[in-house]
Each structure stands twice: as C-alpha cells, then as structure tokens.
C-alpha positions as CSV (number, residue, x, y, z in Angstrom):
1,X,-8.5,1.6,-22.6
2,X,-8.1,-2.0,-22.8
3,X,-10.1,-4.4,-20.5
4,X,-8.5,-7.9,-20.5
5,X,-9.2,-11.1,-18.6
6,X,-6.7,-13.3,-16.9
7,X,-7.2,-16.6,-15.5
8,X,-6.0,-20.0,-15.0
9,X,-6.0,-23.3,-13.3
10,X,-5.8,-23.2,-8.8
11,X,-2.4,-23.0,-7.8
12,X,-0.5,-21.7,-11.1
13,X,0.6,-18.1,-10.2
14,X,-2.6,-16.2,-11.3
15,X,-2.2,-13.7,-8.3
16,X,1.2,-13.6,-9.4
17,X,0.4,-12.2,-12.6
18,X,-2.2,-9.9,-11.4
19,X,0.7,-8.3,-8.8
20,X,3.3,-7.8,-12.0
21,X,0.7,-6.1,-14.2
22,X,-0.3,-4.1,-11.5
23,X,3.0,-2.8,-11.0
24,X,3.2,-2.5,-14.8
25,X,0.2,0.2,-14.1
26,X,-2.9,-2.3,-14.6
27,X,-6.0,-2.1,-12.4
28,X,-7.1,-4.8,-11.2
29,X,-10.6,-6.0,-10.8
30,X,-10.3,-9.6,-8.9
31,X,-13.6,-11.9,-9.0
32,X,-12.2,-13.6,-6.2
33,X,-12.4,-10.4,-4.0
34,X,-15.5,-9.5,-5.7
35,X,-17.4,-12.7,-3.9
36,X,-16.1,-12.1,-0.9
37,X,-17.4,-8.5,-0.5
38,X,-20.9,-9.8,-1.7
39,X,-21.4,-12.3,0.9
40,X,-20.4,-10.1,3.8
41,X,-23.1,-9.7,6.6
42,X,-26.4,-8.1,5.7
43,X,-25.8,-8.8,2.1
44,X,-28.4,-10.0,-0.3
45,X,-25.9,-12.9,-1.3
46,X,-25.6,-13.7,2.2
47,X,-29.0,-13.6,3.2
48,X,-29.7,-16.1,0.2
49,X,-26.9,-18.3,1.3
50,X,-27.8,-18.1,4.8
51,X,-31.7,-19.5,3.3
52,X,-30.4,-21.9,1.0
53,X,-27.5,-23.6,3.3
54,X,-28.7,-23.4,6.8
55,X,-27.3,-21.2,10.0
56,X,-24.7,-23.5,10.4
57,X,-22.9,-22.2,7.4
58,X,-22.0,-19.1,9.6
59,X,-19.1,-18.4,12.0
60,X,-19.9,-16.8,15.3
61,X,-19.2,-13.8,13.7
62,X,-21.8,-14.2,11.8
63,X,-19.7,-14.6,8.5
64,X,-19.8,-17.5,6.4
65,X,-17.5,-20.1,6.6
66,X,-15.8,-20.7,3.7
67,X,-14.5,-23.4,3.9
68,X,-17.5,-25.1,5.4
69,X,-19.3,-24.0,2.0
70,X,-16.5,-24.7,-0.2
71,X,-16.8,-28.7,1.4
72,X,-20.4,-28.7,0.5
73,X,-20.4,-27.9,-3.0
74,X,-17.3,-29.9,-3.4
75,X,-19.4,-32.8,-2.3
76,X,-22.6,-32.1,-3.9
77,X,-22.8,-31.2,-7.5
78,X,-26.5,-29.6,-7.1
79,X,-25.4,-27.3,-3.8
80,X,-22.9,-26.1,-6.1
81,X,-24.7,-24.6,-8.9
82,X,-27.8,-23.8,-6.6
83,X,-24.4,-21.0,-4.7
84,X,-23.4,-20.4,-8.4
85,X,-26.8,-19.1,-9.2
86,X,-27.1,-16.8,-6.0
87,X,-23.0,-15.3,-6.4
88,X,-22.1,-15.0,-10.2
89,X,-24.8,-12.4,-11.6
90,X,-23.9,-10.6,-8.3
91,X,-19.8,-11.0,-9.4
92,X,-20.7,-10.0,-12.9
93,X,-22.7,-6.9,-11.6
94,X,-20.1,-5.7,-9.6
95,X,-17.0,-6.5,-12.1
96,X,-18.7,-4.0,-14.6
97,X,-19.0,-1.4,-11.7
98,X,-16.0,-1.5,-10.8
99,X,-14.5,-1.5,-14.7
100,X,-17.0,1.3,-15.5
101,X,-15.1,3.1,-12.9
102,X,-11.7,2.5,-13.8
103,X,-12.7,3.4,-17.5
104,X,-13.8,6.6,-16.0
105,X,-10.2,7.6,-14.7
106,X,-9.4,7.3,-18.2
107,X,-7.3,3.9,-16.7
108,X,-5.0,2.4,-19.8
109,X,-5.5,-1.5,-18.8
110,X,-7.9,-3.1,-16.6
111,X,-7.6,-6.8,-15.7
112,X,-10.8,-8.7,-14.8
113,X,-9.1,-11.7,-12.8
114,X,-11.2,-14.7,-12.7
115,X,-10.7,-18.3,-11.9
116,X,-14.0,-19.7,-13.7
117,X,-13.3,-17.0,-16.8
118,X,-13.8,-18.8,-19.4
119,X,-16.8,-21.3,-17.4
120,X,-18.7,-18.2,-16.9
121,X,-18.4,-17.2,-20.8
122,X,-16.3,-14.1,-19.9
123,X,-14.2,-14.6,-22.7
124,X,-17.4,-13.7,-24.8
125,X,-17.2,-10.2,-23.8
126,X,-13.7,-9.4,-22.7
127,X,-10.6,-9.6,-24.9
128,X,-7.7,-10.6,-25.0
129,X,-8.0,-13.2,-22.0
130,X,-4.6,-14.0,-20.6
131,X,-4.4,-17.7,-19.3
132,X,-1.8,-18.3,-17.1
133,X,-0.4,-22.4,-16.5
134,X,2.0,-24.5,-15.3
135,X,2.7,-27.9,-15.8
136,X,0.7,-30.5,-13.9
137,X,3.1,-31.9,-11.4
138,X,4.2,-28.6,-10.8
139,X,0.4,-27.3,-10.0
140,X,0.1,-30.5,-7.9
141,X,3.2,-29.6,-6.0
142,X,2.2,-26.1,-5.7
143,X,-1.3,-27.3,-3.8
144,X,0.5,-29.7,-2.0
145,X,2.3,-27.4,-0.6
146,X,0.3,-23.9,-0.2
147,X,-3.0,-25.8,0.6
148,X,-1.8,-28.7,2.5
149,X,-4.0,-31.0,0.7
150,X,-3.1,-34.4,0.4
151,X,-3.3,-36.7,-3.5
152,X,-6.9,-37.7,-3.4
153,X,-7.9,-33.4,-2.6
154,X,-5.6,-32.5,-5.1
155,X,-7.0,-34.6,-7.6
156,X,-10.9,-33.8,-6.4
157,X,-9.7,-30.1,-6.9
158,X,-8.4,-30.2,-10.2
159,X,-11.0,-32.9,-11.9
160,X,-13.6,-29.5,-10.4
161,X,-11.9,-27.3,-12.6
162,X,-11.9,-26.9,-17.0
163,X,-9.2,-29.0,-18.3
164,X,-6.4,-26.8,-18.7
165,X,-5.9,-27.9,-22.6
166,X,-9.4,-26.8,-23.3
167,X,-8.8,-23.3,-21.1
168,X,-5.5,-23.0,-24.1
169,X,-7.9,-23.4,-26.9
170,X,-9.9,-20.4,-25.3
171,X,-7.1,-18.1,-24.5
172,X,-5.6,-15.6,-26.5
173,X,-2.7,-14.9,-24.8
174,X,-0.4,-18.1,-22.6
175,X,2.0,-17.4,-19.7
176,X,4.0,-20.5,-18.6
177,X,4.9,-20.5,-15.0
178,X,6.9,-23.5,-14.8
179,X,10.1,-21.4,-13.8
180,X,11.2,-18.7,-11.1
181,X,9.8,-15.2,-10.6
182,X,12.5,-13.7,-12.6
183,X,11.3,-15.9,-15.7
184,X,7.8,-14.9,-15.2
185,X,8.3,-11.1,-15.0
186,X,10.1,-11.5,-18.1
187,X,7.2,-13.4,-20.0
188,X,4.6,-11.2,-18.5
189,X,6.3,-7.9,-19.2
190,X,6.1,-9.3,-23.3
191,X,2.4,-10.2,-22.6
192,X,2.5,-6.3,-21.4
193,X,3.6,-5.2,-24.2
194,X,1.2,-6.8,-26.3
195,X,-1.6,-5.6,-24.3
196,X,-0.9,-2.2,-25.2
C-alpha cells in the first residue's frame, strides 16, 4: 500500500485533486475534515477551545464558529499557535487512525490531504507528497472569486501560508492547475501512475 500526501497553497484545486484520485481508487484521509470532526460538541478539542477562546466563540448551537476563530488567529499570531497546539496532535492522531484502517482493507493508495503538510513536517514521514499549484494571479483570482475576499484579505491570506516556491523544493511530485479540468485529469492521471 502506498500512503502519500497532497497539499498546496488555498484556492489552487487541492480538493480537486483529492476528487480525481479518488475516483482513480485512492482513499482519502482529509485533515481538513479531520479538524472539523475534532472540535464538534463535547469534544476534548472543543472543550479546550471553548477554555482558551471564551463562550463567544460558539454559535447557538453550541458549535464553534469558524469563522469567528479563523478572524482571531488571523489577527493574532499568539491565538494562533496557542489553537494549533490544542487541534494538530489531535489531526495527527486521527489521520493515523484512519490510515491504519484503510491499510487494513488492504487499500492500494491512501492520500493524507493537508493544507499545512509540509508546516506540520508531514513530509518527514509520508512519501511521495504531491503539491498541487497554480500561478499566483490565478490563485488570487480563484479567492476572489470563491471566497469573496477583497486585495488586502487575499494578500493577508496568502502572506499566512509557506511560500509556494519553498512548498516546490519540499514536494516530490508537482501538478500545475493553471488550465481546465480536462488538463488537470490528464496531469493527475500521470501523477497516478507514478504513484503506483
């Protein structure tokens, strides 16, 4: 079985990816889905969240607000890495769970999907690591358009994340998404069959 680890900058067709190769036969183990199910209600990582951040980081029902948080540790460097501490062991933890199970239905190639892969030193234990980019005005456009954000977000967002030319370095494998879906299948369906 091989376990490999995608990732790439906001906005440049990560998901994307994950859908092909999961149609290609891949399971897919995504981080992002990962934190959300360990800061549901009752959860240890939402009880420390809760402690850390205040009540009025919840919804009414009783969930936490996202984007609330997400404004937070935007804002303050220290809020961020205090929510890091409390959600990525907890990630980690349940990304081997759940690629322990997949490895135990004898499942030819799992994909660990992570936006902070290569922050978190994922790369250290999972190989290959596909990194999947775009060009930057077509990220920008991308954000502008999916998130609504306006230049000055956009910007804030992407000077948050790894430079993308440092991500390259890291990766093993690259997928350009500058073009259409059609182009994309085709590059992913090579990075397929290099995978196995």
């Amino acid at each position: 079985m091989n376990v490999i680890g995608l990732t790439g900058g906001i906005a440049t067709g990560k998901s994307v990816v994950a859908s092909l190769l999961r149609e290609m036969g891949a399971v897919i183990v995504d981080a992002d889905q990962l934190a959300r199910e360990i800061v549901r209600p009752g959860q240890k990582a939402w009880q420390e969240i809760l402690t850390t951040f205040g009540p009025d980081i919840l919804k009414d029902d009783q969930t936490i607000n996202r984007e609330k948080l997400r404004e937070m540790v935007f804002k303050d460097p220290s809020a961020r890495k205090r929510l890091e501490t409390i959600t990525h062991p907890r990630i980690r933890e349940l990304a081997q769970e759940r690629i322990s199970a997949a490895t135990a239905k004898q499942t030819e190639v799992v994909v660990y999907m992570a936006p902070l892969l290569f922050e978190n030193k994922v790369h250290l234990w999972i190989h290959p690591v596909v990194l999947v980019t775009c060009d930057l005005d077509v990220q920008k456009q991308r954000l502008k358009k999916r998130d609504k954000l306006n230049d000055s977000e956009i910007e804030r967002h992407l000077s948050a994340q790894m430079p993308m030319k440092e991500k390259k370095e890291l990766a093993d494998l690259v997928v350009e998404n500058n073009g259409d879906l059609e182009e994309l299948k085709k590059t992913v369906q090579a990075v397929w069959q290099d995978i196995k």
